[in-house]
N, C-alpha and C positions, 0 to 999 in steps of 0.2 A: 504494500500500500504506500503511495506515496504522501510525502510530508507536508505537502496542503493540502490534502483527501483527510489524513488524519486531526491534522488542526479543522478542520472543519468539520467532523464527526465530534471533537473534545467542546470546540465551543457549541456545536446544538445542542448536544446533552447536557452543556451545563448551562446554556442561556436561557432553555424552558422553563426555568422555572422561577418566579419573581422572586425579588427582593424583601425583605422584612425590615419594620421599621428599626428596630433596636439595634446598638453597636452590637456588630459580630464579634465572636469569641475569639482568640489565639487555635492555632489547631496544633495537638500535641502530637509528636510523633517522635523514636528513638533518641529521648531522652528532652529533647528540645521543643520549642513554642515557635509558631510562626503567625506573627501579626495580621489581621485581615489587610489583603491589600499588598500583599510582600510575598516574596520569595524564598525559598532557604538550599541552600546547596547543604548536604549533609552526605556521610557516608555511614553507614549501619554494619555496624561492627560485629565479625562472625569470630569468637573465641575459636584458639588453637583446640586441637583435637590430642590424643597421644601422639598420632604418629603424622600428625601433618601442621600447617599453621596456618595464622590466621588470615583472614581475610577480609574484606569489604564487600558491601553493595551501594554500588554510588545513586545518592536520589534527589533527588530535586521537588520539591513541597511548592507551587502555585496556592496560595491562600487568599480566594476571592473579593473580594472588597464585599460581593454582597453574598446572603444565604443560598445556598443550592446545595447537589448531589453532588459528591464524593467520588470522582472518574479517579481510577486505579489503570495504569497503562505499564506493563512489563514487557523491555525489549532485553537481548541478549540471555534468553533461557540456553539457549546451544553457543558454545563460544563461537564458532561459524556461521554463524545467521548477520551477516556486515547490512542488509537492508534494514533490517529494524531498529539497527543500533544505531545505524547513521540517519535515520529518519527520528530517533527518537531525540538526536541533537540537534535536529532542527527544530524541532518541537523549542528548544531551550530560549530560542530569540524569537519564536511566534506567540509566546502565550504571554500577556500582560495582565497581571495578576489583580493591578488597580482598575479593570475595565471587564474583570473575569466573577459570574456568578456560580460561588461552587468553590470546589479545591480540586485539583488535578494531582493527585503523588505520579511521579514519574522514576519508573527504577531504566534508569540506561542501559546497567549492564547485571543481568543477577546473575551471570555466573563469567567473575570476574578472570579466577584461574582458564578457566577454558578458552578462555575470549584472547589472554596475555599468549599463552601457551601454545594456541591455535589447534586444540583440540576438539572436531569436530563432537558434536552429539554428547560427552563425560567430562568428568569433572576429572583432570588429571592425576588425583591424589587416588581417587577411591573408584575410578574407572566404571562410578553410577550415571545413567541420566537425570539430569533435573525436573524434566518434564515428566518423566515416573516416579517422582520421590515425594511427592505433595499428598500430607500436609507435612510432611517432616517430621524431625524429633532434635530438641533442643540439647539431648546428649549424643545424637548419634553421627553417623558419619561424615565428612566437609559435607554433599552433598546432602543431607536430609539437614543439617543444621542452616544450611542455607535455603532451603525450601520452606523450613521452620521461622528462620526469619520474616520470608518473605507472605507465610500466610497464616502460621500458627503465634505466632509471636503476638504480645499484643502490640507491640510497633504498626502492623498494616494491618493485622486480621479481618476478615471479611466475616459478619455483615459492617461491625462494629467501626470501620473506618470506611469502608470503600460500598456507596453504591451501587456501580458498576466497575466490571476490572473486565479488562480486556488482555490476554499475553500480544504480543507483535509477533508475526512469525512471521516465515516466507517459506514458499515451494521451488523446492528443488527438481530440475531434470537430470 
């Protein structure tokens, strides 16, 4: 999908739905607040395992100036998948958060090793896919802890943060 196709499915879903009169809240997420109306670049921290280390999921928080749904968009589930992930940086200079109904979390890359590595489909430590590892387990393998982040965690969990969540993918021939 391309990255004005996408920007323009993030802002319908989140422009449907008006505004409320009252000041919006901060929205909480991996440890941090992010102001109505602002932006936050963060990166959500996956603890070392025994036998491998840590890691990141880099994200980026859109927190709307006015009330709306909760758009969850995940690019880089396969460290190989470069359409979604470079679409999903474009996403980072088209969404304006002071002019944005809603909150948009945006994860770049969730599987950051595979992505560095250029390991298609596994996670190079523990040779799982991440797209079979959901919901995760917050002691278990790099792979399930980072699945765990990404939806068992209370960081993003789903329904509780995210509306709708969409993964980015692409088809391969």
């Amino acid at each position: 999908m391309r990255a004005h196709t996408m920007t323009a499915l993030a802002a319908g879903l989140l422009m449907a739905t008006g505004a409320w009169a009252q000041p919006r809240e901060a929205f909480a997420i991996g440890g941090q607040r992010v102001a109505a109306g602002e932006r936050l670049d963060l990166d959500l921290q996956i603890p070392a395992g025994t036998s491998d280390p840590a890691t990141r999921i880099p994200v980026t928080v859109f927190h709307g100036a006015s009330d709306g749904p909760v758009l969850a968009l995940t690019a880089g589930v396969h460290g190989y998948e470069f359409p979604p992930i470079l679409a999903a940086q474009a996403l980072l200079d088209r969404i304006d958060p002071a002019r944005l109904r809603g909150t948009v979390i945006l994860v770049r890359i969730a599987n950051v090793e595979a992505f560095e590595q250029r390991v298609p489909y596994v996670n190079p430590f523990d040779r799982q896919n991440l797209n079979r590892s959901f919901p995760g387990r917050s002691d278990g393998t790099p792979t399930e802890r980072i699945a765990w982040a990404l939806t068992g965690a209370p960081a993003l969990r789903r329904p509780a943060n995210a509306s709708v969540s969409f993964e980015l993918s692409h088809a391969a021939r």
